[in-house]
MARZA-679647 format. One record per residue (C-alpha): x, y, z; residue in one letter. Coordinates in Angstrom, 2 decimals. Example, Ala and Ser with C-alpha at 12.3 -4.5 7.8 and 13.67 -1.06 7.14 Angstrom:
BEGIN
[site [12.30,-4.50,7.80],'A']
[site [13.67,-1.06,7.14],'S']
***
This chain:
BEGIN
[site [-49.31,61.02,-26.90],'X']
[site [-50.28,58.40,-29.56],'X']
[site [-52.84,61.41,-30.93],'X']
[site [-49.86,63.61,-31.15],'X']
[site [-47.51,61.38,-33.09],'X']
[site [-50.38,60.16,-35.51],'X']
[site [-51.61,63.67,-36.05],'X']
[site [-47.40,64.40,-36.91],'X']
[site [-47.51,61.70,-39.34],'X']
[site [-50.43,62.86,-40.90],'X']
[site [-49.71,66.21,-41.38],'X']
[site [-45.91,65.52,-42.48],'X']
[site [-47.34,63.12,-45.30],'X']
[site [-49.91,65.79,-46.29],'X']
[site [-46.87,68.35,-46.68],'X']
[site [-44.63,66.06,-48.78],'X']
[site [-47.99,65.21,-51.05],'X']
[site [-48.31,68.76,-52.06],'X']
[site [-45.00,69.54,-52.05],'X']
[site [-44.24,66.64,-54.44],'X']
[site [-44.08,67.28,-58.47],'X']
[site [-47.02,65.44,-60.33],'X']
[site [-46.20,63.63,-63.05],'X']
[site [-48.23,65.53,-66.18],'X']
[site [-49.39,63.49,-68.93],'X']
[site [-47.94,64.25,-71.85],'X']
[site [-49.66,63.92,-75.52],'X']
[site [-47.49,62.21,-77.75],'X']
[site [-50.06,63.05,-80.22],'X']
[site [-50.12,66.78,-79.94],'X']
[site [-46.25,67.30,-79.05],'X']
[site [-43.82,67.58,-81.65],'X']
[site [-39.67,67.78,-82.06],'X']
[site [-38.40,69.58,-84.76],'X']
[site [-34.30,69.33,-86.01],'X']
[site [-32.54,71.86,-87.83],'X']
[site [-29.41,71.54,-89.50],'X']
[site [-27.33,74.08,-91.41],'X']
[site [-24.61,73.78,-94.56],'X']
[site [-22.97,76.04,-96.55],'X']
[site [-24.93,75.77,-99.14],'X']
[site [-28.42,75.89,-96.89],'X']
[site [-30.18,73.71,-94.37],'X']
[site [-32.13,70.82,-93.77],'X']
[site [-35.00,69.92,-91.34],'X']
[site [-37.56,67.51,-90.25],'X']
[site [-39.49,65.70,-87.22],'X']
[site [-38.47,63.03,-84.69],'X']
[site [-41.12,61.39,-82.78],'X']
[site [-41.34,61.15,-79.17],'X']
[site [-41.64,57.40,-77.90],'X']
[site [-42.29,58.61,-73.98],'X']
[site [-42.02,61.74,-72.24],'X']
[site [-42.92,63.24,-69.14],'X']
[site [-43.00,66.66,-67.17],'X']
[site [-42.80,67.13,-63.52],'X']
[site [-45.26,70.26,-62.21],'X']
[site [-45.47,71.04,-58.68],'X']
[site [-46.53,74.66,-57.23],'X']
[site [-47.66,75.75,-60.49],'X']
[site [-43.94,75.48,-62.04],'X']
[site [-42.56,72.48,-63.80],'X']
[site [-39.77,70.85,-61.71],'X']
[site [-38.25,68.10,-63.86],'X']
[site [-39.21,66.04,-66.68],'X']
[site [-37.79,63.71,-69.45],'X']
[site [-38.39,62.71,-73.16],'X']
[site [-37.26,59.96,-75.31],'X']
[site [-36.88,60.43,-79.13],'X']
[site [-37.85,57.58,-81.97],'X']
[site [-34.02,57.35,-83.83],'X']
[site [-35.56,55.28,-85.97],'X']
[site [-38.80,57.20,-87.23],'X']
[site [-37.02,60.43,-88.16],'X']
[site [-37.91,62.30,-91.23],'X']
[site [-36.58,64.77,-93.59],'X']
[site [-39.51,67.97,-94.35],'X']
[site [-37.68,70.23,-96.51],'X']
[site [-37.26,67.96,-99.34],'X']
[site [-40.18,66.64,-101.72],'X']
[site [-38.53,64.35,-103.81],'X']
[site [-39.48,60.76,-102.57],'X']
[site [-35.68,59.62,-103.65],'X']
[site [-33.91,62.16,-102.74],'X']
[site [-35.97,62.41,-99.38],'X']
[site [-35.10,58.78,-98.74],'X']
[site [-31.39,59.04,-99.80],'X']
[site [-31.13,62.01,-96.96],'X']
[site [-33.20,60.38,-94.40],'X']
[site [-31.32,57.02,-94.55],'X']
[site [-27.77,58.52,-94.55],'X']
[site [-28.54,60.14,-91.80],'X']
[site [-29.75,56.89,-89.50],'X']
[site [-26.44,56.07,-90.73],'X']
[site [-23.11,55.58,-88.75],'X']
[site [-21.93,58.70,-90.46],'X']
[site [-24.83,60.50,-88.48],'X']
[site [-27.14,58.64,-85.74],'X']
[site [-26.00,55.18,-85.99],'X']
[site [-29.75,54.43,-85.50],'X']
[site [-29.24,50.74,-85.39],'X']
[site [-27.22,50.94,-82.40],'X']
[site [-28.77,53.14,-81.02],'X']
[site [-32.69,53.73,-81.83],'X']
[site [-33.47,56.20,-79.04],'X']
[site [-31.98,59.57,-77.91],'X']
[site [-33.18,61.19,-74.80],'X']
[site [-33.31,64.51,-72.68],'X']
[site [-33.68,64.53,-68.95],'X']
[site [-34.18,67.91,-67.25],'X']
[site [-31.48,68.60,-64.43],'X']
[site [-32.87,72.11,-63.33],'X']
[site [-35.30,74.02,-64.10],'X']
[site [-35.34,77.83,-63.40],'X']
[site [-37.93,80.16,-63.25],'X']
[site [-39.55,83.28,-61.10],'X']
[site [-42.93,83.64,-62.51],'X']
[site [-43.52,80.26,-63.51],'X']
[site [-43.77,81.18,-67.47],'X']
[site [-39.89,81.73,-68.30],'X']
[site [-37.31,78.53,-67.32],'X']
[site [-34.20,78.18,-67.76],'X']
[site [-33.77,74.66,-68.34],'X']
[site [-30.60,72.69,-68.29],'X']
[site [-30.76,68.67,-68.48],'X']
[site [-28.17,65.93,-70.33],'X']
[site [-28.83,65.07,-73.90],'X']
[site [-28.07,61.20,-74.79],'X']
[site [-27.15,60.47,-78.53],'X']
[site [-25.43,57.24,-79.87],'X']
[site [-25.24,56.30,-75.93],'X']
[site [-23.14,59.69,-75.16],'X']
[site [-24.20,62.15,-72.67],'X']
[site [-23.42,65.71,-72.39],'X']
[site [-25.15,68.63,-70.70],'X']
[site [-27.34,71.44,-72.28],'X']
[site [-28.98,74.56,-71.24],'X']
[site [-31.35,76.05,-73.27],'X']
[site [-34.75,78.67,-71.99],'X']
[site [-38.35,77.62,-72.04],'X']
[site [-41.90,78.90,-72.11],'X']
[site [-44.09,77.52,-69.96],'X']
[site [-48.25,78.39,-70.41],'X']
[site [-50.83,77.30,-68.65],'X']
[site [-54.26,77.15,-69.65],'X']
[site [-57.31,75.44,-67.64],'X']
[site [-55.37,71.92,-66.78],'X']
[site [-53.24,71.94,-69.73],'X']
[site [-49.48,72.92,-69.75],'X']
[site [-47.45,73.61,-73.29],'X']
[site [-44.02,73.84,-72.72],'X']
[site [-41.72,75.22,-75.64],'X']
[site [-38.25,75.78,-76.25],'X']
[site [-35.12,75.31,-78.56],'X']
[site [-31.91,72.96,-78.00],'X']
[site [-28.86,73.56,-79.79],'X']
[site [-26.04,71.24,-79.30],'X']
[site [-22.76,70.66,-80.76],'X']
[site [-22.93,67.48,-82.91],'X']
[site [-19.93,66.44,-82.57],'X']
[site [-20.16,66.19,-78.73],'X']
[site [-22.32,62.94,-79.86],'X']
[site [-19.35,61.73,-81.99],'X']
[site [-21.46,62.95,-85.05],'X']
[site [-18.34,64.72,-86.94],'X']
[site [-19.44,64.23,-90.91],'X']
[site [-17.90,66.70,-92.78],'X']
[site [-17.69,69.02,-89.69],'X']
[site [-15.42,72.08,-89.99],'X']
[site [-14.02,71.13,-86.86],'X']
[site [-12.56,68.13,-87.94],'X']
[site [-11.80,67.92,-91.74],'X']
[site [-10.36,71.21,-94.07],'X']
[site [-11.11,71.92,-97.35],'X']
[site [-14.25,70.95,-97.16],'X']
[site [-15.79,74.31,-99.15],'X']
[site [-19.28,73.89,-99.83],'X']
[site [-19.35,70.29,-98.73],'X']
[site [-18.98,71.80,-94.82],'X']
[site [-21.94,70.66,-92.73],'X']
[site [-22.17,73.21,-89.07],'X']
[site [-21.48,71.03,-86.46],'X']
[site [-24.95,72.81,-83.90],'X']
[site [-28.05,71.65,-84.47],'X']
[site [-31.52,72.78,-83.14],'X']
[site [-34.19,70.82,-81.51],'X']
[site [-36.98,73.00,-81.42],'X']
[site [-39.34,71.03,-78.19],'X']
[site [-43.39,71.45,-78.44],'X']
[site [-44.21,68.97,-75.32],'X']
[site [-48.20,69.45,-74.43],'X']
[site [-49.25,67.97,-71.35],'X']
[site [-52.57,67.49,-69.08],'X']
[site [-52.30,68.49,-65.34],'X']
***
């Protein structure tokens, strides 16, 4: 009888191993966010470094995963004037945007992630910004090659959801060309080893 149970054990902690998701490693290094943000009169963009991340992948599917952002390190691309760069890129770790020092990280933590063939997700996780949480859905690709796993996709979320309402058409008229869209895009590159 003691065989029995012992073999039982065994067995049942051999299921839940593969059955569990594996923490991949992601490569800060080789992953990248990207922000977009539109105006009237055109748009801005630039990077936000990842402090941590990490993707769950059990079955050959990802099941769950996380990243935190860098508040503090984000930069402005689209604009090659040093002062001008720096005028944009500190107004915006203002407390008219980010409030980055309050709050120096921002994070995503996936929720659910869908997908039949392992490739195509449909992801949906809560966004944190300035300490306020709200839920997004956005869809993924997933590819796998040898034991690495690059996982792409776009976020767009309402700004103002985050208490982020500069200039937002939602909240102040007449603003003409000085209106600012309130959705902004997150395009995700996260690159991680199996």
């Amino acid at each position: 009888m003691k065989i029995i149970a012992s073999f039982i054990i065994l067995l049942a902690s051999v299921i839940t191993f593969v059955d569990s998701p594996v923490p991949a490693t992601v490569s800060i290094s080789e992953s990248t966010l990207t922000w977009k943000a539109k105006k009237v009169t055109g748009e801005h963009y630039g990077k936000v470094p990842l402090a941590d991340a990490k993707l769950d992948y059990a079955n050959g599917k990802i099941t769950g995963g996380s990243f935190e952002m860098d508040m503090t390190s984000l930069t402005v691309e689209d604009i090659t004037d040093a002062g001008s760069n720096k005028r944009l890129t500190d107004h915006l770790k203002s407390d008219d945007f980010f409030s980055v020092a309050k709050f120096n990280k921002s994070t995503f933590v996936i929720k659910q992630a869908k997908s039949s063939n392992g490739k195509d997700y449909e992801i949906t996780g809560d966004l944190t910004i300035k300490g306020i949480t709200a839920p997004v859905t956005f869809p993924a690709k997933v590819e796998v090659a040898g034991n690495k796993i690059t996982a792409t996709g776009t976020i767009t979320f309402d700004r103002t959801k985050y208490d982020i309402k500069y200039r937002s058409g939602s909240y102040f008229e007449d603003l003409a060309d000085k209106l600012i869209y309130d959705d902004v895009t997150l395009d995700v590159k996260l690159v991680a080893m199996n």
